[in-house]
Every structure is written in structure tokens, then in C-alpha cells.
Backbone as XML, in Angstrom:
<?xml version="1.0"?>
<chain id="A" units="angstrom">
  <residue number="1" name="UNK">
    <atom name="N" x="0.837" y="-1.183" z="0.000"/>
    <atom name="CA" x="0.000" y="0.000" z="0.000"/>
    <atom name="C" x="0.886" y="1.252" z="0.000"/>
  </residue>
  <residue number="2" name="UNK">
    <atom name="N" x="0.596" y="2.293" z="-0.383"/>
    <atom name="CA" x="1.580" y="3.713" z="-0.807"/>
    <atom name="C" x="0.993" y="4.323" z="0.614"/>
  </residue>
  <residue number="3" name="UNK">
    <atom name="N" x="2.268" y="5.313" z="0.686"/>
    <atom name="CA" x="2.012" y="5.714" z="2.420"/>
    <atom name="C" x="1.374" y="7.189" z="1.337"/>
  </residue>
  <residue number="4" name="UNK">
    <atom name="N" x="0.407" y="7.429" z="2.776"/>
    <atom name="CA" x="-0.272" y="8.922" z="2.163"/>
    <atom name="C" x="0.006" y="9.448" z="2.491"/>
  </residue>
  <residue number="5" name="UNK">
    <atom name="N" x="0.267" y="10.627" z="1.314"/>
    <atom name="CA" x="1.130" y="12.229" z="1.606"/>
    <atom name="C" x="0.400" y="12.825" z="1.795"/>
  </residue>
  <residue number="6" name="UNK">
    <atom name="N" x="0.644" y="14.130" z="2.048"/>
    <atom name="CA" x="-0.059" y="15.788" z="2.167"/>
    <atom name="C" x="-0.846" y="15.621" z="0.776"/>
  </residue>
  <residue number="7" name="UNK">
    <atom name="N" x="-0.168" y="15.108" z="-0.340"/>
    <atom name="CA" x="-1.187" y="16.021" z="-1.483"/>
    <atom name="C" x="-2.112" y="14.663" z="-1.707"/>
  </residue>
  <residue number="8" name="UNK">
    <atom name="N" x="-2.263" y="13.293" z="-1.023"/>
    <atom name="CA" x="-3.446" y="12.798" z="-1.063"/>
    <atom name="C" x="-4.233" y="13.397" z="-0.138"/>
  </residue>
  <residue number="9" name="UNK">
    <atom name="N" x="-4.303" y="13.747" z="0.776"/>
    <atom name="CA" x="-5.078" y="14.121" z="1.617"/>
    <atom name="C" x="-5.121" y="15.590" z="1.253"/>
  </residue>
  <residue number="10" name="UNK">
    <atom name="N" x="-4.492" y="16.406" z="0.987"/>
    <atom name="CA" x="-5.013" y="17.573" z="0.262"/>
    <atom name="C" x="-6.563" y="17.796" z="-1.048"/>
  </residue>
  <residue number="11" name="UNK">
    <atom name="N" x="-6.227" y="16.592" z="-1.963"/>
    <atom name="CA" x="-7.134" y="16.286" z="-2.509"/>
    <atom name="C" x="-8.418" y="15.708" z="-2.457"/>
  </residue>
  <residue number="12" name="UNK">
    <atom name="N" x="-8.726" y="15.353" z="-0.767"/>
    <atom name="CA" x="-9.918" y="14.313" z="-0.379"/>
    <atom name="C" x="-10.843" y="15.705" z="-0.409"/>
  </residue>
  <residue number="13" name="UNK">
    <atom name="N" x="-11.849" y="14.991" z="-0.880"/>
    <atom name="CA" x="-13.004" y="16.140" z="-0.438"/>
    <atom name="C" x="-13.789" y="16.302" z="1.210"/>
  </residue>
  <residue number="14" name="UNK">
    <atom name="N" x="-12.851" y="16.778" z="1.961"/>
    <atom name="CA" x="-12.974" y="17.891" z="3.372"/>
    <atom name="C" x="-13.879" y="18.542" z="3.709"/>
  </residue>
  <residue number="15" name="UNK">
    <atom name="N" x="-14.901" y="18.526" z="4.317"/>
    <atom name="CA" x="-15.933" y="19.387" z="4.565"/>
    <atom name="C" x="-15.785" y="21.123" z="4.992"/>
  </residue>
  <residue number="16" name="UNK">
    <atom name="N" x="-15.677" y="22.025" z="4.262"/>
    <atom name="CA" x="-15.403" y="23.141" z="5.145"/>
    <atom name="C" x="-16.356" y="24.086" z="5.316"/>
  </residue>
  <residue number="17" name="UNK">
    <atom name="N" x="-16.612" y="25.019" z="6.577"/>
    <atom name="CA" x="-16.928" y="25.787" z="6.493"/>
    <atom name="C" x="-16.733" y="27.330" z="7.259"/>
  </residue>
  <residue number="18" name="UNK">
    <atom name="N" x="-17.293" y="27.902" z="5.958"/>
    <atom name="CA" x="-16.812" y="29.420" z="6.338"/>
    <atom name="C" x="-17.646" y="30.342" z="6.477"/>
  </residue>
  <residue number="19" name="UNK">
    <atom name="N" x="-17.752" y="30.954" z="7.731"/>
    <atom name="CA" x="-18.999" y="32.107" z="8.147"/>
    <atom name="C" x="-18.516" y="33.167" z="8.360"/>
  </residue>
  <residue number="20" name="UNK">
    <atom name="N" x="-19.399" y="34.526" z="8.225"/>
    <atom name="CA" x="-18.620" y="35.605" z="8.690"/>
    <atom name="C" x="-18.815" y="35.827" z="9.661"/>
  </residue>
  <residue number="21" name="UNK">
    <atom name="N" x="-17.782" y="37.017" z="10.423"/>
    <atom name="CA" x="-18.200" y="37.195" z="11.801"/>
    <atom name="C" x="-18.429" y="38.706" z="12.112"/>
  </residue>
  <residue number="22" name="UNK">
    <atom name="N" x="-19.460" y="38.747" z="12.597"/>
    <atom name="CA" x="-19.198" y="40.177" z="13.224"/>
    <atom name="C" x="-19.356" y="40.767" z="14.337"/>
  </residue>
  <residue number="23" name="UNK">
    <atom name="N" x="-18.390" y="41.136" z="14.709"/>
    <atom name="CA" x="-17.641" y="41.417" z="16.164"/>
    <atom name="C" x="-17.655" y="42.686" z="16.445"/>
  </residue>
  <residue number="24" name="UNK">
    <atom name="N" x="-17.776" y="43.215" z="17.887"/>
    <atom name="CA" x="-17.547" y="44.511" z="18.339"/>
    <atom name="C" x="-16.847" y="45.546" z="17.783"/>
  </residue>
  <residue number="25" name="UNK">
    <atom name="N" x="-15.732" y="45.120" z="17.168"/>
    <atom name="CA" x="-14.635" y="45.670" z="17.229"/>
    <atom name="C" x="-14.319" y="45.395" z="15.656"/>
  </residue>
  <residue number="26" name="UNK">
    <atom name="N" x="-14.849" y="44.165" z="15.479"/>
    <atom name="CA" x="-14.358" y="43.665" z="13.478"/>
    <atom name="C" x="-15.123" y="43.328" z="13.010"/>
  </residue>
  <residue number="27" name="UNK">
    <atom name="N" x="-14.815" y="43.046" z="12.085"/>
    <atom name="CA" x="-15.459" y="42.045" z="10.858"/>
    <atom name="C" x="-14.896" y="41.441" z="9.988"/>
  </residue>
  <residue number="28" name="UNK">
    <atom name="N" x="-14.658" y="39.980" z="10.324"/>
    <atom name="CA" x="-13.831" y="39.212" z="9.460"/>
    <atom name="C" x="-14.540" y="37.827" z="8.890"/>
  </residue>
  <residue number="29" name="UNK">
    <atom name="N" x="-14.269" y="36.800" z="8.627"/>
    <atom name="CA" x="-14.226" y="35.452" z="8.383"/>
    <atom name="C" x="-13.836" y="34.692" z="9.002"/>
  </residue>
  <residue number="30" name="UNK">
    <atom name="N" x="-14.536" y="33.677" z="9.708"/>
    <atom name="CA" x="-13.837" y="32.496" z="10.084"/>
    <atom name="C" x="-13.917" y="30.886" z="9.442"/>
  </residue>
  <residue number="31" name="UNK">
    <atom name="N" x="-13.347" y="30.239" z="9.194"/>
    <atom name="CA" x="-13.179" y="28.728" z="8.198"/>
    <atom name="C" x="-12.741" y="28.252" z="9.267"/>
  </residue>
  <residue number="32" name="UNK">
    <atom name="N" x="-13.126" y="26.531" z="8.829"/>
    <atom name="CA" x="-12.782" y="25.287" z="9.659"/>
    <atom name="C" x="-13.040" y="24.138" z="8.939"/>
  </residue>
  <residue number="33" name="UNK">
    <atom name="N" x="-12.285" y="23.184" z="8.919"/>
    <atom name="CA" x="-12.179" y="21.741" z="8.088"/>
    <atom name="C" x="-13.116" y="20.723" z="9.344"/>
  </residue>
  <residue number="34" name="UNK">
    <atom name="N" x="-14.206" y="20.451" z="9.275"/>
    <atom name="CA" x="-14.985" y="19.645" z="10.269"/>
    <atom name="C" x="-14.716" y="18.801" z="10.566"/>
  </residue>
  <residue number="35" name="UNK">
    <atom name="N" x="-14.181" y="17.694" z="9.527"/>
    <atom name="CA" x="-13.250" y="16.611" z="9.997"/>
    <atom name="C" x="-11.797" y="16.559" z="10.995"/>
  </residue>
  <residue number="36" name="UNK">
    <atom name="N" x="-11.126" y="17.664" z="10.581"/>
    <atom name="CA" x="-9.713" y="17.821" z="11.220"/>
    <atom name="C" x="-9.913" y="19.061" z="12.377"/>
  </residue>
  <residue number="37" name="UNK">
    <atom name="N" x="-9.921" y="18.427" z="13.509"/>
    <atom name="CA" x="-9.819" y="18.980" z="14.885"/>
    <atom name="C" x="-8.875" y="20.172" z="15.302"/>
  </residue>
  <residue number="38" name="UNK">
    <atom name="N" x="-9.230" y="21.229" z="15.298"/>
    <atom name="CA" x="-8.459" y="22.489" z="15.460"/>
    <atom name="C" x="-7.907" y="23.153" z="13.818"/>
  </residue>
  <residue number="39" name="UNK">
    <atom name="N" x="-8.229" y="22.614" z="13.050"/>
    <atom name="CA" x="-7.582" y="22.899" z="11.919"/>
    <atom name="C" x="-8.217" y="24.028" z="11.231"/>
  </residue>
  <residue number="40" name="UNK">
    <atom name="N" x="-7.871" y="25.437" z="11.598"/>
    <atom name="CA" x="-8.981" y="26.520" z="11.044"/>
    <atom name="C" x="-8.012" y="27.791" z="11.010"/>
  </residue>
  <residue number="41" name="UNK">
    <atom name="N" x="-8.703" y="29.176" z="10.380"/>
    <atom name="CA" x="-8.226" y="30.082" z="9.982"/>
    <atom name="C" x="-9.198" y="31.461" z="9.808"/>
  </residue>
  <residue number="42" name="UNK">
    <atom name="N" x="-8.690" y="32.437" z="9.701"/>
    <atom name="CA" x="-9.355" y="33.948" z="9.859"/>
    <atom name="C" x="-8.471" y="34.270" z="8.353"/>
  </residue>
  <residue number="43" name="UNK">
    <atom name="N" x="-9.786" y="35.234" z="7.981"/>
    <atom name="CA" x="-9.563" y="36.331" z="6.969"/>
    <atom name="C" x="-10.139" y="37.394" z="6.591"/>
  </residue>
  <residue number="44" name="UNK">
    <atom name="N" x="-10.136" y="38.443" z="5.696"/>
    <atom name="CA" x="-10.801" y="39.146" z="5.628"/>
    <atom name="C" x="-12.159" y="39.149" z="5.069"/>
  </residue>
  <residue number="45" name="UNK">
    <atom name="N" x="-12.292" y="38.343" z="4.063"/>
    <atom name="CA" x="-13.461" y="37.698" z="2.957"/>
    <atom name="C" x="-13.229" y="36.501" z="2.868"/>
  </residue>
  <residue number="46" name="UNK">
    <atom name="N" x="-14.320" y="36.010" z="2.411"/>
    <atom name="CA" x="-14.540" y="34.764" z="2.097"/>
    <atom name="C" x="-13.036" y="33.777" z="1.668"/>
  </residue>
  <residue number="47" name="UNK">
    <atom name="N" x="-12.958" y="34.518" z="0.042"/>
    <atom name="CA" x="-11.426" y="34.104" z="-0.504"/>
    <atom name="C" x="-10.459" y="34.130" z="-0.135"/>
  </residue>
  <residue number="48" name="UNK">
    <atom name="N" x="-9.894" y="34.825" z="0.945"/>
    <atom name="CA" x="-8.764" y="34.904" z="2.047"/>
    <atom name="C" x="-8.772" y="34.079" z="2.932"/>
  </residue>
  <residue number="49" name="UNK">
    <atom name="N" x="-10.112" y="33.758" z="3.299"/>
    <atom name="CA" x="-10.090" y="33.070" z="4.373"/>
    <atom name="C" x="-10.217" y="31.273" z="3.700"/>
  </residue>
  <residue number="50" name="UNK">
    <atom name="N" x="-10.309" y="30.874" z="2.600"/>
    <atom name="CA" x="-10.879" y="29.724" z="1.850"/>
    <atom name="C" x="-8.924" y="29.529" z="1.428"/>
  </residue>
  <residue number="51" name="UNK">
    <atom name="N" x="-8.453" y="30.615" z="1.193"/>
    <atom name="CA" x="-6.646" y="30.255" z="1.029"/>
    <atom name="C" x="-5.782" y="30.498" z="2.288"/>
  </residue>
  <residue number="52" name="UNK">
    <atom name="N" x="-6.376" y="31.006" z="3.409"/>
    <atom name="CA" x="-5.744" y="30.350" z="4.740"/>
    <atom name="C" x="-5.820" y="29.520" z="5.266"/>
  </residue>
  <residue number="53" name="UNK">
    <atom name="N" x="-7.557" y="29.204" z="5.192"/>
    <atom name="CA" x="-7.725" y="27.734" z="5.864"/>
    <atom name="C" x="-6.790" y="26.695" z="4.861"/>
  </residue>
  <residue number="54" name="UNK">
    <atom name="N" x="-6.954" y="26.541" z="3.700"/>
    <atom name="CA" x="-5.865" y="25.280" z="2.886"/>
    <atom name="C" x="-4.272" y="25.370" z="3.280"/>
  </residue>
  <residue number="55" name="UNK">
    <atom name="N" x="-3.768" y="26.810" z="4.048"/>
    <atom name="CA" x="-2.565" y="26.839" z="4.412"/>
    <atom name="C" x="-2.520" y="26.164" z="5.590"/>
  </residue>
  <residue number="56" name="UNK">
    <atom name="N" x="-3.353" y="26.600" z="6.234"/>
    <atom name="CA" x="-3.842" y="25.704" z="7.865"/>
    <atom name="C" x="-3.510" y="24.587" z="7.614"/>
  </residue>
  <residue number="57" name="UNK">
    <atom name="N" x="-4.636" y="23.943" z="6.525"/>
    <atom name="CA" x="-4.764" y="22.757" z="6.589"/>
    <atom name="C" x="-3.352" y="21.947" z="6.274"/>
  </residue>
  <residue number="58" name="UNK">
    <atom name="N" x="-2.678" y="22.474" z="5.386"/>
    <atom name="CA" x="-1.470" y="21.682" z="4.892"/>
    <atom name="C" x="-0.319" y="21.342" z="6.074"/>
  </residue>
  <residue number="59" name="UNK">
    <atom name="N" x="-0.332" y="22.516" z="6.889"/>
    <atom name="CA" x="0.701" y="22.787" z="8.466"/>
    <atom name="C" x="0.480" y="21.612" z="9.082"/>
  </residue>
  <residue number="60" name="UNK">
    <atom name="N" x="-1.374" y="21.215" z="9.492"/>
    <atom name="CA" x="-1.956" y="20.344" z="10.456"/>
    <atom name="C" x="-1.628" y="19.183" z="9.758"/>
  </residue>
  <residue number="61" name="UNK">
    <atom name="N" x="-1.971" y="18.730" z="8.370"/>
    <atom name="CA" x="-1.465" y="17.300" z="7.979"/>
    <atom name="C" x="0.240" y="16.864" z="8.067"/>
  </residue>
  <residue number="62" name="UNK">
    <atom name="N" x="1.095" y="18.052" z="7.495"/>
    <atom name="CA" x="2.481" y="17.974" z="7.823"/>
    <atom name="C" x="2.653" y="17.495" z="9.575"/>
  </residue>
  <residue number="63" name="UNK">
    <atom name="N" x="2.391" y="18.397" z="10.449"/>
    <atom name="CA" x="2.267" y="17.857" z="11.723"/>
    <atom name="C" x="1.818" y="16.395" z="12.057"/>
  </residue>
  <residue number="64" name="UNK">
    <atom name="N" x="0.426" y="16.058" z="11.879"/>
    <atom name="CA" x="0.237" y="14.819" z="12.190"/>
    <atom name="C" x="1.253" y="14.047" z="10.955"/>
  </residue>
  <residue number="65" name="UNK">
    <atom name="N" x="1.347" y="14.099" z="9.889"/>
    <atom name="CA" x="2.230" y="13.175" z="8.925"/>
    <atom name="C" x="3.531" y="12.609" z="9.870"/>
  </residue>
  <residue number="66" name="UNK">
    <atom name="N" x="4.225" y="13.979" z="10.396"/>
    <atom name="CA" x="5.438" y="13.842" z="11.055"/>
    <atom name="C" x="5.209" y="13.136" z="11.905"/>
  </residue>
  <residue number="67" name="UNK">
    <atom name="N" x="4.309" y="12.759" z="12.712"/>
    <atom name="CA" x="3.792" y="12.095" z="14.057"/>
    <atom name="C" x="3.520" y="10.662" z="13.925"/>
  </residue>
  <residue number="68" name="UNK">
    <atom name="N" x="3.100" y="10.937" z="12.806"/>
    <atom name="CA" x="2.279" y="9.239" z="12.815"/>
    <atom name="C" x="1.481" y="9.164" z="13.221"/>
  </residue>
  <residue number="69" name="UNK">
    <atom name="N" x="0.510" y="10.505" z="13.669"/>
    <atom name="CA" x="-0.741" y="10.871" z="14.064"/>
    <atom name="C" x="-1.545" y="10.610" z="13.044"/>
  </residue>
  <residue number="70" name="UNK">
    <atom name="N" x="-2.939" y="9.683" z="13.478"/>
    <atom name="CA" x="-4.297" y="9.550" z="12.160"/>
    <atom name="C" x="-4.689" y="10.917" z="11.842"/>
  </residue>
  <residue number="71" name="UNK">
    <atom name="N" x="-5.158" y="10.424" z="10.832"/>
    <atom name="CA" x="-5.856" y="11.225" z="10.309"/>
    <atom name="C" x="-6.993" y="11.310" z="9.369"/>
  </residue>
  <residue number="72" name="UNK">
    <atom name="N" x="-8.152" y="11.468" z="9.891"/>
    <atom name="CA" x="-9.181" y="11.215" z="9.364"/>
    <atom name="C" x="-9.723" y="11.564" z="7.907"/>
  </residue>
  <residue number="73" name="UNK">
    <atom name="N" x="-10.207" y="10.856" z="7.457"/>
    <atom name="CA" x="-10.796" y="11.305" z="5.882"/>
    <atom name="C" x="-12.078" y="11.726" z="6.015"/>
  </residue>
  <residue number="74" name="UNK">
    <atom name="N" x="-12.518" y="12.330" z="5.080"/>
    <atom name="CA" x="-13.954" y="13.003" z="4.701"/>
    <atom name="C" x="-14.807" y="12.597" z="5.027"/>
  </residue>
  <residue number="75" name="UNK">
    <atom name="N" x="-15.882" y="13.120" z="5.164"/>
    <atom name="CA" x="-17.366" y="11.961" z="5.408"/>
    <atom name="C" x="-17.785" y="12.589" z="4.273"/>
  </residue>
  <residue number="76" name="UNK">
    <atom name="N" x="-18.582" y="11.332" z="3.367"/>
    <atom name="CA" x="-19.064" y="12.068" z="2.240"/>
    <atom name="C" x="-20.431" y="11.788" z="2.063"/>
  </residue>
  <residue number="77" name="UNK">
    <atom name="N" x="-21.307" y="12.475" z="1.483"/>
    <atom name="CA" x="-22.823" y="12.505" z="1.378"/>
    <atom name="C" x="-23.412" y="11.009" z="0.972"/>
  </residue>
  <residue number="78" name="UNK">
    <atom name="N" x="-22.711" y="10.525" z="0.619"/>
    <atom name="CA" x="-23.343" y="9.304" z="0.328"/>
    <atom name="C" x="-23.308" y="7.959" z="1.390"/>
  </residue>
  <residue number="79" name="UNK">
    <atom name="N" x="-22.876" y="8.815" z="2.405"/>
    <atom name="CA" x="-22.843" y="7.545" z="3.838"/>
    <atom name="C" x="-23.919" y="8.318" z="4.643"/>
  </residue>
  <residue number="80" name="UNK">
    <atom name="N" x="-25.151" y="9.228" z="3.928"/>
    <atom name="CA" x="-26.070" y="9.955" z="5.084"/>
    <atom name="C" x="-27.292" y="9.568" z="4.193"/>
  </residue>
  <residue number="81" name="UNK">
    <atom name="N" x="-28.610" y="8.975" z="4.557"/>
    <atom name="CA" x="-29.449" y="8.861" z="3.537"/>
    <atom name="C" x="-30.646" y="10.459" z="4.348"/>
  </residue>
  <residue number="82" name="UNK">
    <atom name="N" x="-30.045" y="11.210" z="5.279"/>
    <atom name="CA" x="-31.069" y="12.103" z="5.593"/>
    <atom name="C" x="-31.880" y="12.259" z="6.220"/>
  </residue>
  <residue number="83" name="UNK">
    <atom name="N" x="-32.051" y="11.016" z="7.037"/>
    <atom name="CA" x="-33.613" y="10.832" z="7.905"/>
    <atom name="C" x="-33.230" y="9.939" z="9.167"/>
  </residue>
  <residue number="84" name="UNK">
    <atom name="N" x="-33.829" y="10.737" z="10.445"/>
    <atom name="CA" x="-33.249" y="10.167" z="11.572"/>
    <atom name="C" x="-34.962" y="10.305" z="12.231"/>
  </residue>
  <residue number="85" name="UNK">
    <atom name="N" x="-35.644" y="9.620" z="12.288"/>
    <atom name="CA" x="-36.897" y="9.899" z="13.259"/>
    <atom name="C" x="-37.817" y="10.902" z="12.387"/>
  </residue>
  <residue number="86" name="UNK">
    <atom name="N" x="-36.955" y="12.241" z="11.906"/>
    <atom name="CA" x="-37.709" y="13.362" z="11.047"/>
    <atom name="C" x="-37.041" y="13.515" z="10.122"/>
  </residue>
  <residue number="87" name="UNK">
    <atom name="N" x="-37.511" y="14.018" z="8.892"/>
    <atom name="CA" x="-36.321" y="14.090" z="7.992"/>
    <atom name="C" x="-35.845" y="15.621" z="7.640"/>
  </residue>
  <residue number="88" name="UNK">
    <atom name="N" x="-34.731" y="15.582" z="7.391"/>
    <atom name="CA" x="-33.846" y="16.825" z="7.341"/>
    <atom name="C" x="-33.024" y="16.903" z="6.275"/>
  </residue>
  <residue number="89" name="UNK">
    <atom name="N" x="-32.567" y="18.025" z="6.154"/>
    <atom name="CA" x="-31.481" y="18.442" z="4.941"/>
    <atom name="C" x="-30.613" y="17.676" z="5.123"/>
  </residue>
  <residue number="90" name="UNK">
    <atom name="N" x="-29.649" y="16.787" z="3.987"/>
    <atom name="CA" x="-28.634" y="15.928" z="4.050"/>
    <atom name="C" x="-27.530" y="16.665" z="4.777"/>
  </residue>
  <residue number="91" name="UNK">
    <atom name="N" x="-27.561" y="17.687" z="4.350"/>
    <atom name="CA" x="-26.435" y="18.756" z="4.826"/>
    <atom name="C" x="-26.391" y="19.071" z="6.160"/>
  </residue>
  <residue number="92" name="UNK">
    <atom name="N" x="-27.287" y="19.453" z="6.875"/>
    <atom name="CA" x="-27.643" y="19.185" z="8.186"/>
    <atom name="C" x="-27.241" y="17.816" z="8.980"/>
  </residue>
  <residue number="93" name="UNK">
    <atom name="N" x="-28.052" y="17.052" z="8.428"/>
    <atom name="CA" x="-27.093" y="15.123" z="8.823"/>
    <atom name="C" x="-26.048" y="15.312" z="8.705"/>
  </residue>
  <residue number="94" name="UNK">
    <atom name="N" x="-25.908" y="15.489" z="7.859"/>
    <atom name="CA" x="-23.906" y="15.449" z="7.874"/>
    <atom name="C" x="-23.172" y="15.993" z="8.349"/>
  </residue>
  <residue number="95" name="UNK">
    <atom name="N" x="-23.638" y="17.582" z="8.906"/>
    <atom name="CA" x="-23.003" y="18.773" z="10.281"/>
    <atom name="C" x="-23.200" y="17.877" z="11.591"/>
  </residue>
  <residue number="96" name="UNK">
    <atom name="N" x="-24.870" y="17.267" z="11.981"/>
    <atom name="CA" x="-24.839" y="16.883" z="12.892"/>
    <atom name="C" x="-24.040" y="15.426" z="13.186"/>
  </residue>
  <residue number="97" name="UNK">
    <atom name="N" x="-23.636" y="14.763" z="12.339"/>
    <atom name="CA" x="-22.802" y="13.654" z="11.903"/>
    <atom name="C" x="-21.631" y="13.751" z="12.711"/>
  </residue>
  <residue number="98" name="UNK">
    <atom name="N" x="-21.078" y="14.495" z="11.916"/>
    <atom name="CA" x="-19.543" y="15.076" z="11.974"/>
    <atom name="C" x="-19.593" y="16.098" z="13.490"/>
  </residue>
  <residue number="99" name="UNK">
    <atom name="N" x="-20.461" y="16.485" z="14.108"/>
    <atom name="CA" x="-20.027" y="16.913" z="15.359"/>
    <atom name="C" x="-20.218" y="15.815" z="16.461"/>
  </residue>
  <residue number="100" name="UNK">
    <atom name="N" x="-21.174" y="14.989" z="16.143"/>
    <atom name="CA" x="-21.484" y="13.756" z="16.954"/>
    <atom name="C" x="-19.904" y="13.104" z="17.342"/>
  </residue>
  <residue number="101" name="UNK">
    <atom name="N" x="-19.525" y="12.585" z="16.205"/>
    <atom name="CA" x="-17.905" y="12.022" z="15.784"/>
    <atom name="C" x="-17.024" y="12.293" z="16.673"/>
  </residue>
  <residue number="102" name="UNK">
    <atom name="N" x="-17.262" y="13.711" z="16.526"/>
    <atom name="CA" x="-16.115" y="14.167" z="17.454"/>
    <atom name="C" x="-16.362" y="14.231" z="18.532"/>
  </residue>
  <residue number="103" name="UNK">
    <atom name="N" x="-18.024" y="14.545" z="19.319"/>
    <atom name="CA" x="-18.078" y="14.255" z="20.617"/>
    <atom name="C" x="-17.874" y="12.763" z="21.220"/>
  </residue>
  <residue number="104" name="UNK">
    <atom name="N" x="-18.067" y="11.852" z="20.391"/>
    <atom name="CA" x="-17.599" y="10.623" z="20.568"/>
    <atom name="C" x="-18.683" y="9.877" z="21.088"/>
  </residue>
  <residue number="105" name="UNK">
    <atom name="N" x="-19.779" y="9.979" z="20.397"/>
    <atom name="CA" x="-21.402" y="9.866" z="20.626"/>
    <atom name="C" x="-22.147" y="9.240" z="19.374"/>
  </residue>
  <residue number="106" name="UNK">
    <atom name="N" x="-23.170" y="8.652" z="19.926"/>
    <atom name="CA" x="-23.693" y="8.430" z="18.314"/>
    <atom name="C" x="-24.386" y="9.499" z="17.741"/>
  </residue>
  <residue number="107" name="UNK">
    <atom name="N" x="-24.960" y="9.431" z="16.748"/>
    <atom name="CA" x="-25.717" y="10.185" z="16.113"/>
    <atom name="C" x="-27.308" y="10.694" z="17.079"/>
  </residue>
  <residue number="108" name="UNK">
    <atom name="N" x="-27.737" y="9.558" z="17.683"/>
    <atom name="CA" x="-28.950" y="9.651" z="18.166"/>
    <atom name="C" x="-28.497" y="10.375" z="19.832"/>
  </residue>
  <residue number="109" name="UNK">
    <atom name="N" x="-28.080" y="10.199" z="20.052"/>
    <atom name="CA" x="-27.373" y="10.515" z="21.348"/>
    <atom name="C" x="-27.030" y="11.871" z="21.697"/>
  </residue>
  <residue number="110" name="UNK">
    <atom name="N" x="-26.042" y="12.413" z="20.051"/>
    <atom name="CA" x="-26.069" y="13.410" z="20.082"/>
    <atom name="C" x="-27.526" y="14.700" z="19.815"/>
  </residue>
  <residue number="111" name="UNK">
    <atom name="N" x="-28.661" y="14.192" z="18.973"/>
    <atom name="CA" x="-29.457" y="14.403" z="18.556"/>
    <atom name="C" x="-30.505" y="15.083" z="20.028"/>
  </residue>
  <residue number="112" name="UNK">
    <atom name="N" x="-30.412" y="13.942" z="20.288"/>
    <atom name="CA" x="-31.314" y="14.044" z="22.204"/>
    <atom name="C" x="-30.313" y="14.656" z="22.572"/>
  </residue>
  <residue number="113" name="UNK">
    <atom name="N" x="-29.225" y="14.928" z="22.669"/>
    <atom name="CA" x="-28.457" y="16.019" z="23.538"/>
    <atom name="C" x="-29.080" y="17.548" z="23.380"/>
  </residue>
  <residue number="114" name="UNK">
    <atom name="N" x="-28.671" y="17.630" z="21.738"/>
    <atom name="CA" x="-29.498" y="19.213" z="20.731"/>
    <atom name="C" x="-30.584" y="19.558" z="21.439"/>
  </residue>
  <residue number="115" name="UNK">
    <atom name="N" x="-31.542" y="18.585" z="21.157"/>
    <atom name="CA" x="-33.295" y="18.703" z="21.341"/>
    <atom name="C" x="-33.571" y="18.899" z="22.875"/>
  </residue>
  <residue number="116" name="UNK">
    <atom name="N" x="-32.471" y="18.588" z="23.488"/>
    <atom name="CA" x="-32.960" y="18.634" z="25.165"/>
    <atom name="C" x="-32.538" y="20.057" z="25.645"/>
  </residue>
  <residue number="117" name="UNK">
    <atom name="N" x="-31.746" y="20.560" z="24.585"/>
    <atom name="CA" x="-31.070" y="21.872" z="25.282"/>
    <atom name="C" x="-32.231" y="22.778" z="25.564"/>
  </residue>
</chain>
């Protein structure tokens, strides 16, 4: 098997997202790769912030690469069919997916966590 580099995992399709923010004091952008834990970035617009986060991202895979730290791949739309009890935007499943993951919860678990707040 070929050991995976930065530019395979550069190329996986990564979930990201980027919102703006607006703050007391600013107004900027913030991005984050949902899969990769801490792996995020600030900019001024959208496009600044969409070519910092990929700088981010390349630092955080170099790091874990060097480590021998995992590293997780994508979740991709076609492992969500959309419907948990009610049905919802795939896109939604797949935010609430991917934060479940990381709380280290299932899906339903996390779900009744949301709904109870």
C-alpha cells in the first residue's frame, strides 16, 4: 500500500466551512475543516479566508504526517441517507454527523443532547 502524503489528503473532499463574523470591534471570516480537529483560519473575505484555511490545513497534515498521528478522511454525502426519526437536509445530517464524531457519541445521542437543550 503507498504511504499517504499531504497532497493525497489535500485532494480528499474535506468538509469546510466558512462564516462571517461580526464582532464589536471587526469584521472578518472564520473557516474550519470539520473533519480535522483544530484545523482553522481567519480572513478578511470569504477568498482569504478559503486560502488560509488550505494553508492551515497543509501545516496540520504535515504535523500529524510527522507524528504518525491519524488522520481522518472526509465523510461524504453518500454515507447519510437524511432521515433520523424526522427528515432533514442531508447537509444538516452530515453537520450533525460530523459533530457527533467528534463528541464521541452516536448520532442519536447526540441528537437528544441538541433537542434537550
Amino acid at each position: 500500500m503507498d504511504k499517504k502524503d499531504i497532497e493525497y489528503y489535500m485532494n480528499l473532499p474535506y468538509n469546510y466551512l466558512i462564516q462571517p463574523v461580526l464582532d464589536e470591534s471587526e469584521n472578518y471570516y472564520y473557516g474550519k475543516v470539520l473533519e480535522l480537529d483544530g484545523c482553522q483560519s481567519t480572513g478578511e473575505n470569504f477568498e482569504e479566508t478559503y486560502s488560509n484555511l488550505l494553508e492551515a490545513m497543509k501545516g496540520w497534515l504535515e504535523v500529524k504526517l510527522e507524528y504518525n498521528d491519524p488522520i481522518p478522511e472526509p465523510l461524504v454525502d453518500e454515507s447519510y441517507s437524511g432521515k433520523f426519526v424526522v427528515r432533514i437536509p442531508k447537509s444538516l445530517h452530515r453537520k450533525l454527523a460530523i459533530e457527533a464524531e467528534q463528541e464521541g457519541i452516536s448520532l442519536n445521542q447526540y441528537a437528544m443532547y441538541k433537542l434537550s437543550r
